[in-house]
C-alpha positions, 0 to 999 in steps of 0.5 A: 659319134666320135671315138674319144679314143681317137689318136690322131693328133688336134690340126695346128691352130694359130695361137697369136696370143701365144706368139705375141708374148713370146715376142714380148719376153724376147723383147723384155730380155734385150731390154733388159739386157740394155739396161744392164749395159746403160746402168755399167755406161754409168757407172763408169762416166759417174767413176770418171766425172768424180776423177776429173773433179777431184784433178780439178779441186787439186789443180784449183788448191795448188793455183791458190797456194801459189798465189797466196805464196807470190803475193801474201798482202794481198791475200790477207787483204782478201780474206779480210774483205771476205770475212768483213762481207760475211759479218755484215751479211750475218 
């Protein structure tokens, strides 16, 4: 009979399950960490795509204004068309 009073300590055992989800929350900790970084990656090109349209809708007012400005006739004449195109489609 064994002495349940023994104290000599259990042998090791393999304990793969223990290591597999070790591993698994290692991993879930880097890619977690990856995801913090695209999220940020995307913030700033979502930050840089806003300011390049923004450049963009400027630079496309001042080139109509200064059209508008050269030739004022033709300008007229164009919104008249448009306005006309827009009746007749309503």
């Amino acid at each position: 009979m064994s002495n349940i009073f023994d104290t000599k300590p259990p042998a090791e055992e393999p304990a793969p399950l223990v290591d597999e989800a070790l591993a698994a929350t290692d991993r879930s900790a880097d890619g977690h960490a990856d995801l913090q970084a695209l999220k940020a990656e995307i913030a700033q090109l979502r930050e840089a795509v806003r300011s390049t349209a923004r450049g963009a809708g400027r630079m496309a007012l001042h080139e109509v204004r200064g059209r508008v400005e050269e030739q004022p006739i033709m300008a007229a004449v164009s919104v008249g068309l448009l306005a006309f195109l827009y009746g007749i489609t309503r």
